[in-house]
C-alpha positions as CSV (number, residue, x, y, z in Angstrom):
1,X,0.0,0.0,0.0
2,X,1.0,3.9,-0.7
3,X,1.3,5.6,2.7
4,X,-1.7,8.1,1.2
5,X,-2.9,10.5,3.9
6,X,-6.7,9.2,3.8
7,X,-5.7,5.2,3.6
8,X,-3.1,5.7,6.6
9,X,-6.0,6.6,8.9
10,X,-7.0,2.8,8.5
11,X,-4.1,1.3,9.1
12,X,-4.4,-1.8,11.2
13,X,-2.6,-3.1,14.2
14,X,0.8,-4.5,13.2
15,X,0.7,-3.4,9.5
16,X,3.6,-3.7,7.4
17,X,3.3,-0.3,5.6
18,X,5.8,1.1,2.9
19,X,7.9,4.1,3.9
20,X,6.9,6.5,1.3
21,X,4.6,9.9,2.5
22,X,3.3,12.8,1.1
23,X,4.0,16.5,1.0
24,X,2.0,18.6,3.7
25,X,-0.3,20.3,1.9
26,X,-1.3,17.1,-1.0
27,X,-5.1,16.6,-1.0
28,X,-5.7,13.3,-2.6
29,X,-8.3,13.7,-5.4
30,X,-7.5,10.5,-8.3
31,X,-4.6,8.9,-9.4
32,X,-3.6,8.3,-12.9
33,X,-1.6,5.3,-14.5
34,X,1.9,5.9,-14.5
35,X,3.8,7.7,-18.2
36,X,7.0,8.1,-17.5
37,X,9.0,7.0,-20.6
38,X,10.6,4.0,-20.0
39,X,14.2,4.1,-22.0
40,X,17.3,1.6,-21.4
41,X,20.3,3.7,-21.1
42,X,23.5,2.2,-21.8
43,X,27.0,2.8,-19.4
44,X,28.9,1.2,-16.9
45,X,27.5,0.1,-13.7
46,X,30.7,-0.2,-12.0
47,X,29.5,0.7,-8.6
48,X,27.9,-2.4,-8.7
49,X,30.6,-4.3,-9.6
50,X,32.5,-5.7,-6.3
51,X,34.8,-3.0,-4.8
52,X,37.8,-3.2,-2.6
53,X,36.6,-2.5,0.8
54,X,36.4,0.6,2.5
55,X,38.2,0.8,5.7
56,X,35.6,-0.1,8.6
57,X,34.5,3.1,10.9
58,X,34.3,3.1,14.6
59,X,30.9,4.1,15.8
60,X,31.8,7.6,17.0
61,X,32.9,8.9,13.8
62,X,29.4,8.8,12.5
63,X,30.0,12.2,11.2
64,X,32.5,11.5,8.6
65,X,30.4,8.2,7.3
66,X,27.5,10.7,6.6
67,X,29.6,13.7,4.6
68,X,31.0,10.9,2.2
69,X,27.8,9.2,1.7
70,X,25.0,11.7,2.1
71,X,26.3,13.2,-1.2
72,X,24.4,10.2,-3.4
73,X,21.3,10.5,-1.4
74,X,18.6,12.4,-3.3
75,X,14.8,13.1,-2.3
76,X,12.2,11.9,-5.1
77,X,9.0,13.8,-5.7
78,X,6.1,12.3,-7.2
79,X,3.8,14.3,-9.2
80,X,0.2,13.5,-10.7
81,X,-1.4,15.1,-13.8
82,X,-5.5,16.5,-12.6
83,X,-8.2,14.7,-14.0
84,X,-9.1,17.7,-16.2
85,X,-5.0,17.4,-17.4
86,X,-2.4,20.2,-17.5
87,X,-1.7,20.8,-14.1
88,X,1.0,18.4,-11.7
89,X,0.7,18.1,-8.3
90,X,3.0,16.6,-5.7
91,X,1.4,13.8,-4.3
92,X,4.3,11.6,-3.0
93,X,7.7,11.7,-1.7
94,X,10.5,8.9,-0.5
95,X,14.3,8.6,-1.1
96,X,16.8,6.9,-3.8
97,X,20.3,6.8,-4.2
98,X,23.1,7.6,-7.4
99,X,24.2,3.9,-8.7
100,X,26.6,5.0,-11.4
101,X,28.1,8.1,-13.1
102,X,25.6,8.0,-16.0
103,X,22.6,9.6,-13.6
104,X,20.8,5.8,-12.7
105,X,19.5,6.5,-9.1
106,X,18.1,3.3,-7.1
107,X,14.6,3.5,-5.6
108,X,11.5,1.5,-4.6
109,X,9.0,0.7,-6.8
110,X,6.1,1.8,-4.9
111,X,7.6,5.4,-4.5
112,X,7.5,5.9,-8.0
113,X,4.3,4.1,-8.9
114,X,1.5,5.9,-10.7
115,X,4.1,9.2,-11.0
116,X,3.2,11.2,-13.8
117,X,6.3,12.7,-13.6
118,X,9.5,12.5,-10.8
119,X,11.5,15.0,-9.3
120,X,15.0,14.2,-8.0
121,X,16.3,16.8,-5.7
122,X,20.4,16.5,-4.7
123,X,21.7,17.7,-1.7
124,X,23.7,20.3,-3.3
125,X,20.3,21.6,-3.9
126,X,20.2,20.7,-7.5
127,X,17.2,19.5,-8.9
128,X,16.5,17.3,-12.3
129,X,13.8,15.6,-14.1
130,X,13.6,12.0,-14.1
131,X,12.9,9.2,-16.6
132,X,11.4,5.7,-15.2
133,X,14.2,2.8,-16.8
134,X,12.8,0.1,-15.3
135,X,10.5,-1.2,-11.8
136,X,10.3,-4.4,-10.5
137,X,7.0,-5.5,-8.4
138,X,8.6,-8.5,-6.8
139,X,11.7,-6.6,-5.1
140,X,10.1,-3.3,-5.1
141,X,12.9,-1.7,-6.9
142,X,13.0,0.8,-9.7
143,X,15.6,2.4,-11.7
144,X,14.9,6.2,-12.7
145,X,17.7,8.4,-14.7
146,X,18.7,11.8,-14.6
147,X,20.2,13.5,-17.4
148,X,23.0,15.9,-15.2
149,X,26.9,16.3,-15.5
150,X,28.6,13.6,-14.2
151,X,30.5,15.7,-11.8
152,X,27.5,16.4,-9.9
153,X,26.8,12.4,-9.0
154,X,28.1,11.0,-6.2
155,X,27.3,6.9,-6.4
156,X,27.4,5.2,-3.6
157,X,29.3,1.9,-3.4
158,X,27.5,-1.8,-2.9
159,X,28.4,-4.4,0.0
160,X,27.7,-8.1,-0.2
161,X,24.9,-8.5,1.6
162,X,25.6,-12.4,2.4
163,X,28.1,-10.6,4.7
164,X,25.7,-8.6,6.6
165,X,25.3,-10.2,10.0
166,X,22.8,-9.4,13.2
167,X,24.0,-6.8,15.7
168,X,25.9,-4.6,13.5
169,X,25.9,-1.2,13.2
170,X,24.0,0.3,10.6
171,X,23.1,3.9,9.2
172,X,19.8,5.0,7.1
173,X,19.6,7.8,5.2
174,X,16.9,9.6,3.6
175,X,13.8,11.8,3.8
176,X,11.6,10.9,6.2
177,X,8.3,13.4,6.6
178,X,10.1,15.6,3.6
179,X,13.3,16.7,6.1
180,X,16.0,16.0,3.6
181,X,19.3,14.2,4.4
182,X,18.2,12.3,7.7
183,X,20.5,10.3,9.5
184,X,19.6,7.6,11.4
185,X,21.0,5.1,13.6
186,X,20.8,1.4,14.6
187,X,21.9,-2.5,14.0
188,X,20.8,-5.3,12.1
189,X,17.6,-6.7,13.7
190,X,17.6,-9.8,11.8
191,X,18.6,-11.0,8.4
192,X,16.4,-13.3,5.9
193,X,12.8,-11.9,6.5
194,X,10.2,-12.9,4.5
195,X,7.4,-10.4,3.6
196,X,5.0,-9.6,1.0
197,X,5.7,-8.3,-2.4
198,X,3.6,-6.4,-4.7
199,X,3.2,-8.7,-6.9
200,X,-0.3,-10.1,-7.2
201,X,-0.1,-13.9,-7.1
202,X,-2.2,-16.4,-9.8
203,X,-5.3,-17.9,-7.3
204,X,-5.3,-14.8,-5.2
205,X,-2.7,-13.4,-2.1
206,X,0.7,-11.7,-3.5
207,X,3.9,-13.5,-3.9
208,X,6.8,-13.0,-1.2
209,X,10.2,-11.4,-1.1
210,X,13.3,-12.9,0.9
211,X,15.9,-12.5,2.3
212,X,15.2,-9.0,3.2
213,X,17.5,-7.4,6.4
214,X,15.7,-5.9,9.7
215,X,16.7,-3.4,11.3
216,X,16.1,-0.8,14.5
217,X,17.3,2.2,12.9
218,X,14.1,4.6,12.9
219,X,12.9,4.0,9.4
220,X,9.7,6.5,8.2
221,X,7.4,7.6,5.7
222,X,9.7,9.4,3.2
223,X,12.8,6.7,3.9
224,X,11.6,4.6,1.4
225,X,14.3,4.0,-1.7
226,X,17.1,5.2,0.5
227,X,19.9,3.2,1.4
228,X,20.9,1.3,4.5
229,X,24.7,1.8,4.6
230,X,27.4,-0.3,7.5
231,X,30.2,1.8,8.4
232,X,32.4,1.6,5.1
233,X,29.5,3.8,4.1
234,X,28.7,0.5,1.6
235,X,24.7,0.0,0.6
236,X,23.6,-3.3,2.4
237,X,19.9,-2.7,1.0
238,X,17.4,-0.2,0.5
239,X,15.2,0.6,3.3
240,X,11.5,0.1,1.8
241,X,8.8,-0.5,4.9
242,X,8.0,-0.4,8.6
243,X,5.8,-2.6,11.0
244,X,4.5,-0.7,13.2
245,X,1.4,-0.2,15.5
246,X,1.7,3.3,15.8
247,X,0.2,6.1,14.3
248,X,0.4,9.7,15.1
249,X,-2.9,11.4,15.3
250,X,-3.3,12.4,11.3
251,X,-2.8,8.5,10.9
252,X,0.5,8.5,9.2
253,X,2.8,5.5,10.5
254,X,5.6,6.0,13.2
255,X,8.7,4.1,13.4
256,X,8.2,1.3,16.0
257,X,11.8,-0.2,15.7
258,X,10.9,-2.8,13.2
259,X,12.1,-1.9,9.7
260,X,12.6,-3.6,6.7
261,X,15.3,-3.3,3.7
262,X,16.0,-4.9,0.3
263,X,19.5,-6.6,0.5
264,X,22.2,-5.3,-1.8
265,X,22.5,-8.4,-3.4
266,X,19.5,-8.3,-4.9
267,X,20.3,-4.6,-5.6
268,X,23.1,-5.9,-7.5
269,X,21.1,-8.5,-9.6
270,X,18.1,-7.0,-10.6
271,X,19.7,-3.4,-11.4
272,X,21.3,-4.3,-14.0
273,X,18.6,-6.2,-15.9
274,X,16.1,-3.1,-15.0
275,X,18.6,-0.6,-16.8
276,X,18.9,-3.2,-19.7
277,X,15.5,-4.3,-20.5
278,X,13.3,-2.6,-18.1
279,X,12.5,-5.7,-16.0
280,X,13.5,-8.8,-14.3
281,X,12.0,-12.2,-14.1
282,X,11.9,-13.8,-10.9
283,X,12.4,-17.4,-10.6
284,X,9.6,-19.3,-9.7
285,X,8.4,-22.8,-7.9
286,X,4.8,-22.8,-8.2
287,X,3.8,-23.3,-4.8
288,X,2.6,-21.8,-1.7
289,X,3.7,-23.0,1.7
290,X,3.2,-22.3,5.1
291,X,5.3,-19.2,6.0
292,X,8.5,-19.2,8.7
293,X,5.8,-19.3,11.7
294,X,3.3,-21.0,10.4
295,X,5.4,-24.3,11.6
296,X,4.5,-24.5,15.3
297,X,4.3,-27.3,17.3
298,X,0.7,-27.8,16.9
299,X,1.0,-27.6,13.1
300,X,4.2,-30.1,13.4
301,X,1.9,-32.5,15.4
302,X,-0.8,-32.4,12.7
303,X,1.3,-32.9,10.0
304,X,2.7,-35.9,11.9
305,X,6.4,-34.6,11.9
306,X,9.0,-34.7,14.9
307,X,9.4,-31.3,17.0
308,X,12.6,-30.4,16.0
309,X,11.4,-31.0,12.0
310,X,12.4,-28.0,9.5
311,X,11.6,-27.8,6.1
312,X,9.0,-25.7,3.8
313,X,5.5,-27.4,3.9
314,X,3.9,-27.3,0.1
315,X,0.6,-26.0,0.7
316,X,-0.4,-25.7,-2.4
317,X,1.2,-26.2,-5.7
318,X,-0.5,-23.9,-9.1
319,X,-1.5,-26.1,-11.8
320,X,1.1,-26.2,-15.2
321,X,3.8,-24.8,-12.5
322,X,7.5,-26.1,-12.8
323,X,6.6,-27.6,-9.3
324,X,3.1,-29.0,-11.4
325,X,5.6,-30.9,-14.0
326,X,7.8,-31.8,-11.2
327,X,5.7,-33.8,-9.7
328,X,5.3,-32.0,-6.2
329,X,2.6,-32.6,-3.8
330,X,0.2,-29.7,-2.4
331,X,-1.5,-30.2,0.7
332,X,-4.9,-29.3,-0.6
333,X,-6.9,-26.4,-2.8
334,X,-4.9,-23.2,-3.6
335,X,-7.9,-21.8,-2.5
336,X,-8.5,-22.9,0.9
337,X,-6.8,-20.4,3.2
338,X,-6.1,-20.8,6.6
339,X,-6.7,-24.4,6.5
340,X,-4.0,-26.7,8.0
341,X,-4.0,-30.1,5.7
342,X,-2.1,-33.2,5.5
343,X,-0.8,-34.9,2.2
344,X,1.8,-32.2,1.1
345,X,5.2,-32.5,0.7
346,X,8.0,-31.2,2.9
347,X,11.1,-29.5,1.0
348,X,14.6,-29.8,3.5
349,X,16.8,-29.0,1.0
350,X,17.8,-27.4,-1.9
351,X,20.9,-28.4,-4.1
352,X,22.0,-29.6,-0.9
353,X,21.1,-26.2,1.4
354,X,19.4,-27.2,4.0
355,X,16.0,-25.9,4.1
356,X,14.6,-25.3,7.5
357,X,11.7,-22.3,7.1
358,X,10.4,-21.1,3.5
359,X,12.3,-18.2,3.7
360,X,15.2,-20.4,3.5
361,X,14.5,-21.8,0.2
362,X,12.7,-18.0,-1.4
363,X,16.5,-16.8,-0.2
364,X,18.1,-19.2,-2.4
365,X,16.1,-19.2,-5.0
366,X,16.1,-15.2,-5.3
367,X,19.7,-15.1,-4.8
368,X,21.4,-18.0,-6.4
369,X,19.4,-19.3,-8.9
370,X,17.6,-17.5,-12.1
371,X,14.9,-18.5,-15.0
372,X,15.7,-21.8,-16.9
373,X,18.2,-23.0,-14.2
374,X,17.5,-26.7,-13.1
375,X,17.7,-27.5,-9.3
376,X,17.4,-30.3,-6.8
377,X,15.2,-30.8,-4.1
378,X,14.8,-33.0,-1.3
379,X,11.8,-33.8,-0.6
380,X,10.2,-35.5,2.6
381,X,6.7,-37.0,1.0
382,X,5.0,-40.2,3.1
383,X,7.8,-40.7,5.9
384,X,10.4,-40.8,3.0
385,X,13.2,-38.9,1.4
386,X,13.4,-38.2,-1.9
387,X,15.2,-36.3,-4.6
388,X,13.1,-34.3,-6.9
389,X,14.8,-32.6,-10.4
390,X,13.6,-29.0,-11.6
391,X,13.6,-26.3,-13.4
392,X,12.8,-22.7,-12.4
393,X,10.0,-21.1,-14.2
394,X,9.6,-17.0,-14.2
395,X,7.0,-15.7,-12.2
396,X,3.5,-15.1,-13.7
């Protein structure tokens, strides 16, 4: 969901909600489909390319970590033509960051969605015009362009994410209410979080994105798109939503601690193919499980598996699905939500990864696999293990 004034007034207990917001003084009347050109624009990506690492900064010098990187953060304005036509109005905000020294700036998808036209404003106070190059639904990503001197871009170096571990320091930057060039700080919550995409799934629901890093650093409405930097000042991910249950009095979210951001590596996979053809295909099973709490004790004891028993349960498996001409077993209808059945099989492993919650296996298959690649499972189906051979499909 877009953090619109009049939806965030309905915001439910516990609601993972996308860190975008809105200028002040937007009043909501329509919103049109998006017309932003989309053009490939061909140069180098080398910030993308694996770097040698920066030297690591203590905590306390903070300070110099933010005057090296808050250069090649940028706030992104969102502007909607009137029904009547003519006329643009503001009616989003959020964050992004310079990728390259040919004017790609990273982003989510969501904070560009439905733009009729986007601002990017520097922190030098320049301020450009931007062309959409490509968006992803399933990471929430986009890739806009600037057309400025290349003097004037400061890109900002990517980390391997895989490297990224819990407790460590980390520092957001970005635009949170509209106050430019924000600084926040905190550690890594967690790493390999599963949570919704915004990509509508065949049958009904939306499918899920992995691997995505946690963290405490106050994230809010306006940080979406910006990154999430250790102290090389490297991009780990790109901050893109909260969970919160708390709403100041207008209704707009509030940070509550729990904050979620798109892991470089996936930064590093799907830029490229979004500046290139304007898309990426995301590999795809065919099946639904039950997600990473869904496996309780109860739910082990009714599934007749031991305690201490890991593994993604198949749920579900769509019909014509590479998981379809595998041969995997669903539990029951695709349809029947909520509904805890028996007869579906039990992924532990991948290519010989242990699997031992589905965000396990959406983490590998995101990050080390892609469409047309062939895989093994292992598969626990009637008391037995088994070995079953297939290939990833792109996602519908």
């Amino acid at each position: 969901m877009r953090t619109h004034r009049t939806l965030l007034v309905a915001a439910v207990v516990a609601a993972s909600l996308l860190a975008c917001t809105l200028p002040p003084s937007w009043v909501p009347t329509s919103i049109l489909p998006a017309t932003a050109a989309t053009q490939n624009q061909p140069g180098s990506l080398t910030p993308i390319e694996t770097l040698p690492q920066a030297p690591l900064l203590a905590p306390e010098d903070l300070t110099s970590l933010y005057m090296s990187a808050n250069p090649g953060v940028v706030a992104i304005l969102v502007y909607s033509r009137s029904p009547q036509g003519g006329l643009l109005t503001p009616f989003a905000q959020g964050s992004g960051f310079v990728i390259d020294n040919q004017g790609h700036i990273v982003t989510n998808q969501h904070v560009i969605a439905d733009a009729d036209r986007i601002e990017v404003d520097f922190p030098d106070g320049l301020k450009a015009w931007a062309e959409l190059v490509g968006q992803d639904l399933d990471s929430d990503l986009a890739v806009i362009r600037v057309d400025v001197p290349p003097g004037t871009l400061a890109p900002l170096p990517l980390a391997d994410s895989e490297n990224v571990r819990v407790g460590e320091f980390v520092v957001a930057i970005g635009n949170p209410f509209g106050l430019a060039g924000t600084m926040t700080v905190g550690v890594v919550s967690a790493v390999g979080r599963t949570v919704e995409s915004l990509h509508a799934a065949p049958g009904g629901g939306l499918f899920s994105s992995a691997d995505i890093i946690q963290t405490d650093a106050a994230i809010n409405p306006g940080n979406s798109g910006g990154p999430l930097l250790n102290l090389r000042g490297e991009v780990i991910g790109v901050n893109r939503a909260i969970q919160t249950e708390t709403v100041s009095a207008s209704g707009t979210p509030l940070n509550s601690g729990v904050g979620f951001a798109v892991p470089s590596n996936i930064v590093r996979k799907i830029v490229p193919a979004l500046i290139e053809d304007g898309k990426y295909d995301y590999p795809y099973l065919g099946i639904s499980s039950l997600g990473d709490q869904g496996m309780d004790l109860q739910t082990l004891e009714t599934l007749g598996l031991a305690p201490d028993q890991g593994g993604a349960y198949i749920t579900c498996v769509v019909p014509g699905s590479p998981a379809d001409e595998a041969g995997l077993a669903g539990a029951g209808s695709c349809s029947a939500a909520g509904e805890i059945r028996t007869g579906g099989d039990l992924i532990t492993a991948i290519d010989g990864r242990p699997v031992r919650v589905f965000s396990d296996l959406l983490s590998y298959l995101i990050s080390h696999t892609e469409v047309g690649q062939r895989v093994s499972l292992t598969v626990m189906r009637d008391g037995q293990e088994i070995e079953v051979s297939l290939t990833i499909g792109a996602r519908p």
